[in-house]
C-alpha positions as CSV (number, residue, x, y, z in Angstrom):
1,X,-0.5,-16.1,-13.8
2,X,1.9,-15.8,-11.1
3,X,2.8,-12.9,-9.1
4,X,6.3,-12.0,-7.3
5,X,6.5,-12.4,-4.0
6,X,9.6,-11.7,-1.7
7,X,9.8,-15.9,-1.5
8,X,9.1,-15.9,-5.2
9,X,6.3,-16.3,-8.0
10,X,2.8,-17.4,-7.0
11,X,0.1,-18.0,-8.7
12,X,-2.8,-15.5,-8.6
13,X,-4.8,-18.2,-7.7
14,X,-2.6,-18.9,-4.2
15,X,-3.0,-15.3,-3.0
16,X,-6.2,-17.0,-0.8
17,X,-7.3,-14.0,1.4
18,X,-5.1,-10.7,1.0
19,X,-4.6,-7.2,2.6
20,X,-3.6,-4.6,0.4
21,X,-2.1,-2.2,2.0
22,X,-0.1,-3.2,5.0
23,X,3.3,-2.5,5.9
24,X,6.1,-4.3,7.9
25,X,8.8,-1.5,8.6
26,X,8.7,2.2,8.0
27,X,11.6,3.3,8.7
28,X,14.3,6.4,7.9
29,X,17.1,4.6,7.2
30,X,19.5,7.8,8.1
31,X,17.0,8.3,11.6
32,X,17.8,4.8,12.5
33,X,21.7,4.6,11.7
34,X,21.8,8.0,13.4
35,X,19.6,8.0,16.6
36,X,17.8,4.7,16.2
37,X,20.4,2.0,17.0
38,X,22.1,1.0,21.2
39,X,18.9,3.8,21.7
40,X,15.8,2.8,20.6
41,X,16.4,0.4,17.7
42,X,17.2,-3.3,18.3
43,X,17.1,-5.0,15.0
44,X,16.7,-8.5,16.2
45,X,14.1,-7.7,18.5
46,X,12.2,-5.9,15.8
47,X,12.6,-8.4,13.2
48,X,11.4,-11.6,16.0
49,X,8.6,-9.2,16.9
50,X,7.7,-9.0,13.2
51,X,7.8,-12.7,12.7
52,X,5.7,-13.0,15.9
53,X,2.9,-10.7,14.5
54,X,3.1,-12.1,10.8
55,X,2.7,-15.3,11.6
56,X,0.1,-14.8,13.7
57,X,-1.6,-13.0,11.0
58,X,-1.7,-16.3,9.1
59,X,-2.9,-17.8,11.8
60,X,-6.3,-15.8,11.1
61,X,-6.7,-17.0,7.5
62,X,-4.7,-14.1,5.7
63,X,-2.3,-15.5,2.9
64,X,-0.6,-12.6,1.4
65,X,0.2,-9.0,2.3
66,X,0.7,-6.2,0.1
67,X,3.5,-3.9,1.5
68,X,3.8,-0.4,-0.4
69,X,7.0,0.3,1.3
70,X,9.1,2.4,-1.1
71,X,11.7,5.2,-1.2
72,X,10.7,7.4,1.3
73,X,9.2,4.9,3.7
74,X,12.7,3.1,4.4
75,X,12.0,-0.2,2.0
76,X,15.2,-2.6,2.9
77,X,14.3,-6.0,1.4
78,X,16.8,-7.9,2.6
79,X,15.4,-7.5,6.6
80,X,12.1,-8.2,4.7
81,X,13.5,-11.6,3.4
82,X,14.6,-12.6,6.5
83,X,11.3,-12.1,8.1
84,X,9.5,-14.3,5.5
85,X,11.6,-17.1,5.5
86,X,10.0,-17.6,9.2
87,X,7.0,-16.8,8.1
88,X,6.0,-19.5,5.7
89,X,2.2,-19.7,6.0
90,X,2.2,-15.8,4.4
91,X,2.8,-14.0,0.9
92,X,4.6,-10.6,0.8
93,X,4.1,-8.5,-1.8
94,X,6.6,-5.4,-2.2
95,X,6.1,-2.7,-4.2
96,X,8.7,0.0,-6.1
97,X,8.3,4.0,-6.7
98,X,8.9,6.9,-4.4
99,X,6.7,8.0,-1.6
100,X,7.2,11.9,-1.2
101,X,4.4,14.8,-1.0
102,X,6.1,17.5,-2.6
103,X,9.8,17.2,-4.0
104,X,11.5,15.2,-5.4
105,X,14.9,13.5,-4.1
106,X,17.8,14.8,-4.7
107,X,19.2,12.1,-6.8
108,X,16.8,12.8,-9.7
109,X,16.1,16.5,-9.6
110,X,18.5,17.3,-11.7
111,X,18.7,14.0,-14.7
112,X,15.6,13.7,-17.2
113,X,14.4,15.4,-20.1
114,X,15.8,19.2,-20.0
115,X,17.4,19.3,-16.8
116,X,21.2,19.7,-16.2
117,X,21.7,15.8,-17.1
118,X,19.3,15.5,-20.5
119,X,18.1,12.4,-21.2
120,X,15.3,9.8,-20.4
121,X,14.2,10.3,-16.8
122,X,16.0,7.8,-15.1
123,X,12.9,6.9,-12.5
124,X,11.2,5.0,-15.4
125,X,13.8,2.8,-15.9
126,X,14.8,2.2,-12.3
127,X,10.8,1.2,-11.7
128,X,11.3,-1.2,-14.4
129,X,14.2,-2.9,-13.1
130,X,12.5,-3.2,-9.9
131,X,9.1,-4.9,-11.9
132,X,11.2,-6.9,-14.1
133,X,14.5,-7.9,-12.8
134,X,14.7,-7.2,-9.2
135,X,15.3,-5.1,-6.4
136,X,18.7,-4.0,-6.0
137,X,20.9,-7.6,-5.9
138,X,18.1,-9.1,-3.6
139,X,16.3,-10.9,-6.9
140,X,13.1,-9.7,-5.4
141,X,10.9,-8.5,-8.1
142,X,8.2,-5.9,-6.7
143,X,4.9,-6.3,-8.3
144,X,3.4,-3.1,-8.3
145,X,3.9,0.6,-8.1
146,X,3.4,3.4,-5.6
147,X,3.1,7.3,-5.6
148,X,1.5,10.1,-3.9
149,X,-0.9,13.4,-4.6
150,X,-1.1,14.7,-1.3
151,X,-2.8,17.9,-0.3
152,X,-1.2,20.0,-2.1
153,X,-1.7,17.9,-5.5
154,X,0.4,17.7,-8.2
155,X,3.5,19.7,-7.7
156,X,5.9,19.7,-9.7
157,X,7.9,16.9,-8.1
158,X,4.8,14.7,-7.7
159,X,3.5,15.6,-10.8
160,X,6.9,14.0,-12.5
161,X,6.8,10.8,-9.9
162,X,3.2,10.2,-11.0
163,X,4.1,10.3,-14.9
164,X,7.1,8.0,-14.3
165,X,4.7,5.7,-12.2
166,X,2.3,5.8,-15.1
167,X,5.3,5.3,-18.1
168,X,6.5,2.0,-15.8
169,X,3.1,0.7,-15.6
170,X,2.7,1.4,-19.5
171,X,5.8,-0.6,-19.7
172,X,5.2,-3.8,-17.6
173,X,1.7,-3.5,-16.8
174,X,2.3,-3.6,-13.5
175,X,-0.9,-2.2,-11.3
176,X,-0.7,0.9,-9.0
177,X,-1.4,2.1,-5.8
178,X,-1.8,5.8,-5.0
179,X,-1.8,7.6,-1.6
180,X,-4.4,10.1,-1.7
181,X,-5.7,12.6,0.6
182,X,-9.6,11.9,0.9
183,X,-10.3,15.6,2.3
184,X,-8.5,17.0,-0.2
185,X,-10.1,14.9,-2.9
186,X,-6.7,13.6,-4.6
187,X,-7.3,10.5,-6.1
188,X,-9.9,12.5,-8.6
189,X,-6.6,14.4,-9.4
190,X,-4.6,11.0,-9.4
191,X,-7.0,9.5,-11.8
192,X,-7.6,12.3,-14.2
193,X,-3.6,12.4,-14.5
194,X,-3.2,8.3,-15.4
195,X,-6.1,8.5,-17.4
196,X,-4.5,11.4,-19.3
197,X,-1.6,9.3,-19.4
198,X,-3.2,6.0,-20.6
199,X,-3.5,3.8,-17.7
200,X,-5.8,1.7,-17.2
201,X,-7.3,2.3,-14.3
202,X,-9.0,-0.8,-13.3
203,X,-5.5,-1.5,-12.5
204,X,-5.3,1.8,-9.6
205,X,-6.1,1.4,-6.6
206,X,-7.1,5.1,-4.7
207,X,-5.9,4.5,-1.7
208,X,-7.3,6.2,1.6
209,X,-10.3,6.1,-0.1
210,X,-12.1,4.7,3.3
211,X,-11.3,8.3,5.0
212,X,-14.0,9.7,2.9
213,X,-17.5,8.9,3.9
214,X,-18.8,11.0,1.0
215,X,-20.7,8.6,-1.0
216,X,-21.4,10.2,-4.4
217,X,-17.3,11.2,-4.1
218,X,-16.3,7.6,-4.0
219,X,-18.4,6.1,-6.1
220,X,-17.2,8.9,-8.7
221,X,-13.8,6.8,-8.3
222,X,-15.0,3.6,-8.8
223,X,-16.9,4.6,-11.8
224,X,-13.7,5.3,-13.4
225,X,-13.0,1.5,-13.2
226,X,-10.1,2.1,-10.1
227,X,-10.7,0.8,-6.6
228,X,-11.1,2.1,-3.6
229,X,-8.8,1.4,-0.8
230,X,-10.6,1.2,2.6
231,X,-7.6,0.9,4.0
232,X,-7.1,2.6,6.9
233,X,-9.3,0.3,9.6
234,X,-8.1,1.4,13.4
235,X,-7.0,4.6,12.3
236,X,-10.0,6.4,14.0
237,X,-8.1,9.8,14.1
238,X,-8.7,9.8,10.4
239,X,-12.5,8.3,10.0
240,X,-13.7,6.0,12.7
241,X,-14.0,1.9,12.2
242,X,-18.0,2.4,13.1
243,X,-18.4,5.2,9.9
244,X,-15.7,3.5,7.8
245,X,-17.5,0.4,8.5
246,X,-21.0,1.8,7.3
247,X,-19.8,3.3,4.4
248,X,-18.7,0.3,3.2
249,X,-21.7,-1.5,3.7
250,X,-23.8,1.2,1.7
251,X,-21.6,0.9,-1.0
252,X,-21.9,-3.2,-1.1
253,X,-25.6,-2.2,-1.4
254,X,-25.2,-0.3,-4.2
255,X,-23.0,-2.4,-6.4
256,X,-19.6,-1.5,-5.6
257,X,-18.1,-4.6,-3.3
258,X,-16.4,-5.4,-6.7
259,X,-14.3,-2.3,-6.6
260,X,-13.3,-1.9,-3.1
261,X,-10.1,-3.6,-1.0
262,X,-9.8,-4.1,2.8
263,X,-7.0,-3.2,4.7
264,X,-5.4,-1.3,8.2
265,X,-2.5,0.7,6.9
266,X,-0.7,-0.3,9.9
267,X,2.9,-1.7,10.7
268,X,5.0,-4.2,13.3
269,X,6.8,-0.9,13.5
270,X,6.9,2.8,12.7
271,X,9.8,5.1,13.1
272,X,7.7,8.1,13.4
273,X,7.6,8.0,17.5
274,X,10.6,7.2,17.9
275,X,11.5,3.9,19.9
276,X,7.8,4.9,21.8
277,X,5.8,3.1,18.7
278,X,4.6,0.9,20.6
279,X,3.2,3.3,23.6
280,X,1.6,5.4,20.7
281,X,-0.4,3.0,19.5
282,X,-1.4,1.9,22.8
283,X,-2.6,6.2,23.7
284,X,-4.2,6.9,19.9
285,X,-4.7,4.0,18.0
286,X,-5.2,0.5,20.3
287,X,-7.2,-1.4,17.6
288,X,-4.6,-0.3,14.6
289,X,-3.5,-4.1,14.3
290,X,-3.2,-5.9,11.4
291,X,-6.0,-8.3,13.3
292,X,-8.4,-5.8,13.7
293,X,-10.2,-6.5,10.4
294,X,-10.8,-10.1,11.5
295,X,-11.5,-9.4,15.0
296,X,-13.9,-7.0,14.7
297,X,-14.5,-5.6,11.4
298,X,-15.8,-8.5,9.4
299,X,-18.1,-9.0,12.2
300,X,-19.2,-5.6,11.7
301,X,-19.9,-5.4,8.2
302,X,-22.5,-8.5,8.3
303,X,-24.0,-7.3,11.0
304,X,-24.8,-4.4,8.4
305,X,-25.6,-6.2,5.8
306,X,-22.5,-7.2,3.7
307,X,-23.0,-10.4,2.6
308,X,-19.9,-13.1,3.0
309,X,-19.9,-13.3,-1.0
310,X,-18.9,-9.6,-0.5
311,X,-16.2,-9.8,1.9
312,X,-14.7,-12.9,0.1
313,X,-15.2,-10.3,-3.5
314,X,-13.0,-7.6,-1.5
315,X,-10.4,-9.8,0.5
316,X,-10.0,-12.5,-2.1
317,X,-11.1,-11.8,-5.7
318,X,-10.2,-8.0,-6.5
319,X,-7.1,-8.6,-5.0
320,X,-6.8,-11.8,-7.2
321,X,-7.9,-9.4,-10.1
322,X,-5.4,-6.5,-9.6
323,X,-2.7,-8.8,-9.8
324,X,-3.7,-11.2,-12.5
């Protein structure tokens, strides 16, 4: 079965050894066009620095990347071609949906069923295009679909995003990825909403899962059928490698390595520093790389136990899986 890709179809099969929840950009399109650019945005220097870190991300073994850059985290897929034309050794997968914690934008708060413009909400179809046709005029179909439930849950503009995630999926069948907060406990409020909605929800992945080191929480999720996405490796300030790397481990003991994804969460840049992304990373985060996970972690995790059938069942086949 293949997949899109922003270089085009590829078989499930090719995906070889996949992170699932990286990003190459996030970026506020109005912050940079306003105070990013002759200050501290250089787009050819960013996009020869991302080249630079993708490819040496191949380098390692990794074939593909998931990138769940969508509205709201400044997905431009044009600057994303151009990087993986230079970067042939590695698949990038893009994503479509919205990315917001409370409201919703502008642009669809008032069109959809009962509001000021009735009709069909209009987020459904746009999602579909995206999944089916392509993104924009780029002919870059995205293969999957994001939301949030932050911590305050589901608002009202959340709530709506969600259902038109859900619709789109029921649509295409295209799989899911939700941000959750794992102190709040989100993704059982995710869950409970798609299942309500009939997904199927060995197609959702929960992700920030691996914040949580609450064992009888997370294995609640992956009873469900969803995964969990341990995705967050170098981000201490949110659960440290040495727990997130245990937790894992106990959960491979106990039968879960079948429902659980690897990943860092991380970026070549972020906008949220400023032009200093760089010098943040280097003060609170040094090891949130996308090389971390082979530099250290896998290391890690057989040292406690995880077998390399297990590693190969989270890096290779459930990605393989929610995708076929």
């Amino acid at each position: 079965m293949p997949v899109p890709t922003v270089r085009g179809p590829v078989d499930v099969a090719e995906l070889g050894q996949t992170l699932m929840h990286e990003h190459v950009f996030v970026l506020s399109p109005e912050h940079v066009e306003n105070y990013g650019r002759g200050v501290w945005w250089d787009e050819e220097f960013r996009v020869a620095d991302a080249i630079r870190k993708l490819n040496a991300l191949a380098a390692l073994g990794v074939r593909t990347l998931v990138d769940p850059t969508v509205w709201g985290l400044g997905r431009y897929i044009p600057r994303i071609q151009r990087i993986a034309a230079e970067v042939p050794e590695l698949h990038i997968i893009v994503a479509t949906g919205l990315y917001c914690f409370e409201e919703l934008p502008h642009q669809y708060e008032h069109r959809g069923p009962g509001l000021l413009l009735d009709g069909p909400d209009p987020m459904v179809d746009d999602f579909v295009r995206d999944l089916t046709v392509g993104i924009a005029d780029t002919g870059v179909r995205a293969a999957f679909l994001k939301c949030v439930v932050e911590e305050k849950g589901l608002t009202p503009g959340v709530e709506r995003i969600c259902r038109a995630v859900a619709q789109a999926h029921l649509r295409t069948g295209a799989p899911i990825t939700v941000h959750t907060n794992a102190a709040a406990r989100t993704g059982t409020i995710a869950l409970d909403l798609f299942a309500k909605e009939g997904v199927d929800l060995t197609k959702v992945i929960v992700g920030h899962a691996g914040d949580s080191n609450d064992l009888d929480h997370l294995m609640s999720l992956a009873d469900t059928g969803a995964t969990l996405g341990m995705d967050r490796f170098g981000l201490d300030v949110y659960n440290t490698t040495e727990r997130r790397v245990a937790t894992i481990a106990e959960l491979c003991r106990r039968g879960y390595a079948d429902r659980m994804v690897l990943s860092h969460d991380t970026a070549c840049f972020m906008d949220y520093f400023g032009g200093a992304w760089d010098d943040a990373l280097a003060s609170f985060a040094p090891d949130w790389r996308y090389d971390h996970i082979h530099g250290q972690v896998l290391a890690m995790l057989m040292e406690s136990g995880v077998a390399r059938e297990q590693i190969d069942q989270m890096l290779v086949y459930n990605p393989r899986s929610y995708f076929a």
